[in-house]
C-alpha positions in Angstrom: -9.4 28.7 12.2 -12.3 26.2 13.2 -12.0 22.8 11.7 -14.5 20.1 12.3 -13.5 16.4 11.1 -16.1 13.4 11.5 -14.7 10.7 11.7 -11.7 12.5 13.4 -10.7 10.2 16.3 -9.1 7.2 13.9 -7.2 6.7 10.9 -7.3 9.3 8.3 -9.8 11.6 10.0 -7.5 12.0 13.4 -4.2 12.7 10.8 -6.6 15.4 9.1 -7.6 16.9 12.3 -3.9 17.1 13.2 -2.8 18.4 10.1 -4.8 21.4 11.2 -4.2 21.4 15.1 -2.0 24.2 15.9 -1.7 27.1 18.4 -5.0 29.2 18.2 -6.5 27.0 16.3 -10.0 25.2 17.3 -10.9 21.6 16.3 -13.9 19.2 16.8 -13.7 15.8 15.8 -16.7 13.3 16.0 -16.5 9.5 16.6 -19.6 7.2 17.7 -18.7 4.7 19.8 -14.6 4.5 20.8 -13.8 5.9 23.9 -10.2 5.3 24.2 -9.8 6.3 20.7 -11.6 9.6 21.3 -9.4 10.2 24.5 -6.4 9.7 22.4 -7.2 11.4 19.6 -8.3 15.1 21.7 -4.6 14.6 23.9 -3.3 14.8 20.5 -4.8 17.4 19.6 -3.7 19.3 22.5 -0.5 18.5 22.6 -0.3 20.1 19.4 -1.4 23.5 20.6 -5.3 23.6 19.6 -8.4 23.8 21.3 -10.6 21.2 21.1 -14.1 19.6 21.3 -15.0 16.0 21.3 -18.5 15.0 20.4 -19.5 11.4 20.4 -22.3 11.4 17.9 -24.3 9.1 15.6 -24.1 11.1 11.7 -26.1 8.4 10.5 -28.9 10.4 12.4 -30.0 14.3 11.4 -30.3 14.7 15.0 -26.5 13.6 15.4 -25.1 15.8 12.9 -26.7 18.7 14.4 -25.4 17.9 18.0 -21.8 17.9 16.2 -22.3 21.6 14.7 -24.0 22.8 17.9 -20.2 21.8 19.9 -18.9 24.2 17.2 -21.0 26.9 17.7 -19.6 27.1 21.0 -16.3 28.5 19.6 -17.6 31.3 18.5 -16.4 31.5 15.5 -16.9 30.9 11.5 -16.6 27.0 10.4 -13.8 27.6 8.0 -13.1 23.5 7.0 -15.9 20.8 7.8 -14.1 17.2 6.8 -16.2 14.4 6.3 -14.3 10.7 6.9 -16.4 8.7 8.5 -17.9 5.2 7.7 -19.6 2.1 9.1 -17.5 -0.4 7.8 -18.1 -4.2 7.5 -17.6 -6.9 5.0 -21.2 -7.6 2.8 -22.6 -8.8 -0.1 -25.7 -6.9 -1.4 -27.4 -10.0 -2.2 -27.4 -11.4 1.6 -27.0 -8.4 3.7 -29.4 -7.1 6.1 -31.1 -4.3 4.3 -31.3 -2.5 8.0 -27.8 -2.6 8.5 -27.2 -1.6 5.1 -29.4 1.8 4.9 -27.4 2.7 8.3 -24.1 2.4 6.3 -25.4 4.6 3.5 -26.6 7.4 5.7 -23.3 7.3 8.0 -21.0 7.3 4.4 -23.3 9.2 2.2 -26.7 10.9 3.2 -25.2 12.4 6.3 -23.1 14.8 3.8 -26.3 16.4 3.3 -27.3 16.3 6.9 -23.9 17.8 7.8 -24.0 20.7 5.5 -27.5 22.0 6.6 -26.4 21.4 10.1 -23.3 24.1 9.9 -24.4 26.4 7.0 -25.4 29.1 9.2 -21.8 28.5 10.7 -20.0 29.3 7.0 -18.9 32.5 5.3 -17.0 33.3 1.9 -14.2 31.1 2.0 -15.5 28.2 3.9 -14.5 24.7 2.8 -16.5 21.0 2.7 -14.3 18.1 1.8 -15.7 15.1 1.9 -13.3 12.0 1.8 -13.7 9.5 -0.9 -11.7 6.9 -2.7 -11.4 4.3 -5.1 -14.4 1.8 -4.0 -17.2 5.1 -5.2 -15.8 4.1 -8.6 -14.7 0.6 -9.2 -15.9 -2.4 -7.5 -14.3 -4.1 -4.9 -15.1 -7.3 -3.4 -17.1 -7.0 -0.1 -16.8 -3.5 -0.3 -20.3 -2.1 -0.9 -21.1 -0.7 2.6 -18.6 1.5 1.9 -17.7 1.7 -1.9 -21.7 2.9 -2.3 -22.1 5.5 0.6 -19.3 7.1 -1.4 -20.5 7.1 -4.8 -23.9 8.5 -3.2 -21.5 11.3 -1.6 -19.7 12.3 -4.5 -23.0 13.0 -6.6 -24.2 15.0 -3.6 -21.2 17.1 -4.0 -21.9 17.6 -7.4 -25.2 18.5 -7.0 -24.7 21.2 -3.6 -22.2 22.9 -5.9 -24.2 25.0 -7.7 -25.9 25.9 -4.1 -23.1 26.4 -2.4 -21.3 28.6 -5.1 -22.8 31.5 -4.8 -22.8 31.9 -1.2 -18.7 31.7 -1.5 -18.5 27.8 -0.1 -16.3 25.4 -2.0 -16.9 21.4 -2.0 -14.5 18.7 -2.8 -13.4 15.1 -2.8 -10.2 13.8 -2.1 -9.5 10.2 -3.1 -6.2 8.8 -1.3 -5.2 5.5 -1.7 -5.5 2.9 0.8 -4.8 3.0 4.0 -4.7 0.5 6.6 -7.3 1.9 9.0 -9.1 -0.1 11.1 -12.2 0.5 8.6 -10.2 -1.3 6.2 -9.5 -4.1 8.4 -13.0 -4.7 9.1 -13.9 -5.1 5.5 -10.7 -6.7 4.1 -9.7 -8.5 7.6 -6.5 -10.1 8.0 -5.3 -9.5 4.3 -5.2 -5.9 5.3 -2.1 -4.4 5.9 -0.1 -7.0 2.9 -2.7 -5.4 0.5 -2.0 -1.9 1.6 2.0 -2.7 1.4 1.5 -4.5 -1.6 0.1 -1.5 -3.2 2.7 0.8 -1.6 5.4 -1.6 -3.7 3.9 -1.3 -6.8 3.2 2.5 -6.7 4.8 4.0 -9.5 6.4 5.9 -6.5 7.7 3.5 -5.3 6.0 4.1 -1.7 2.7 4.2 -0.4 0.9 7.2 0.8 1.6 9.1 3.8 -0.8 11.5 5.8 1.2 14.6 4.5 0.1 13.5 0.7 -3.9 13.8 1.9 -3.5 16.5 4.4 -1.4 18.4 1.9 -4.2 18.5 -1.0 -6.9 19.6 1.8 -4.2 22.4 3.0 -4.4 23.6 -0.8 -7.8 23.2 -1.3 -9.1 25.5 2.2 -6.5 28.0 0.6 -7.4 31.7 -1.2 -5.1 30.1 -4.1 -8.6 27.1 -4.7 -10.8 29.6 -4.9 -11.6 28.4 -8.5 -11.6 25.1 -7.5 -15.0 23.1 -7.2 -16.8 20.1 -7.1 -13.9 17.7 -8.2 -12.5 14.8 -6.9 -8.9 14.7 -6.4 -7.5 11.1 -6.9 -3.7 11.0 -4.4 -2.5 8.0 -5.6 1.2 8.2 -7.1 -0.1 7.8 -10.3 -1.4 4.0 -9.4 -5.0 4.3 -10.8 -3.0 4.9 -14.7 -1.7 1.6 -14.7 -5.0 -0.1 -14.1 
């Protein structure tokens, strides 16, 4: 298969982009400015038996989501998964932040899902899958959080609403919600607190453990599969069980 990840080089992206790396299989994963990440992140990938294409790319831009589905066209082949997990990440308050800044964030998190699909529509069949990678912050408010939190909420009604376009041409779109992780996107919003909140929330599961990248990469498995062929627009909360006890 062909998989394409944004946001594929770090943190839940790159385990996503593994989860699909295997002999004869052909992955492209997208980062925008982290060399040594990237470098990492394709050895990985190879080591595990795929092909793979590295695009460094800005998917805040039209332009750069269209130089990540032209590296895919080079396969060859049908785009059978497109992932999207990227975000520009940082710590703001909507009241002081630089509304610059801010509109960069949203098209990165949330406008570029719209970008990405027109970009590799010509690349999809019956069968093809869009996940896009959400979580709790598109639905609840979290401090400091809104250059994330609102890209997502803007993503998830844009799933909604490609649904009903996508349907009929045999394309499926998602959301998957997993609980938090400590990527370094987290870190630049929550900072040193981090990695205690993530734990803390991993001791408190109902679980009694946080989430791993088999629980994420798992759902999406299911969800490119003939058996989710019924299947759209949802969002799929992998949590333990957490957000009940809220």
């Amino acid at each position: 298969m062909t998989a394409v990840v944004v946001g594929g080089t770090k943190g839940m992206g790159l385990e996503i982009a593994k989860g699909f790396a295997k002999p004869g299989a052909k992955i492209v994963v997208n980062y925008h400015s982290d060399k040594n990440a990237a470098a990492a992140a394709e050895r990985a990938i190879l080591e595990l038996g795929a092909e793979c294409k590295v695009v460094q790319a800005d998917i805040g831009a039209v332009e750069g989501c269209a130089s990540i589905a032209d590296a895919a066209r080079e396969f060859g082949e049908p785009v059978e998964l497109l992932v999207h997990s990227a975000v520009d990440a940082f710590a703001c308050r909507l009241s002081e932040v630089d509304p610059q800044r801010l509109i960069h964030a949203i098209n990165v998190g949330g406008m570029s899902l719209v970008f990405l699909t027109q970009a590799f529509l010509p690349q999809m069949h019956r069968g093809s899958c869009i996940i896009f990678v959400t979580g709790r912050g598109a639905r609840e408010v979290l401090p400091d959080y809104a250059a994330v939190g609102l890209p997502k909420t803007l993503a998830e009604g844009i799933v909604r609403y490609l649904v009903p376009e996508l349907a009929p041409k045999g394309i499926r779109i998602n959301c998957v919600a997993p609980s938090a992780v400590a990527t370094d996107a987290y870190r630049k919003v929550f900072g040193d607190g981090a990695d205690e909140a993530v734990a803390a929330q991993g001791r408190s599961n109902p679980t009694g453990r946080g989430i791993e990248p088999r629980d994420y990469v798992g759902m999406i498995r299911y969800l490119v599969s003939p058996e989710a062929e019924f299947v759209n627009g949802q969002v799929f909360r992998i949590n333990g069980g957490s957000s009940l006890l809220l």
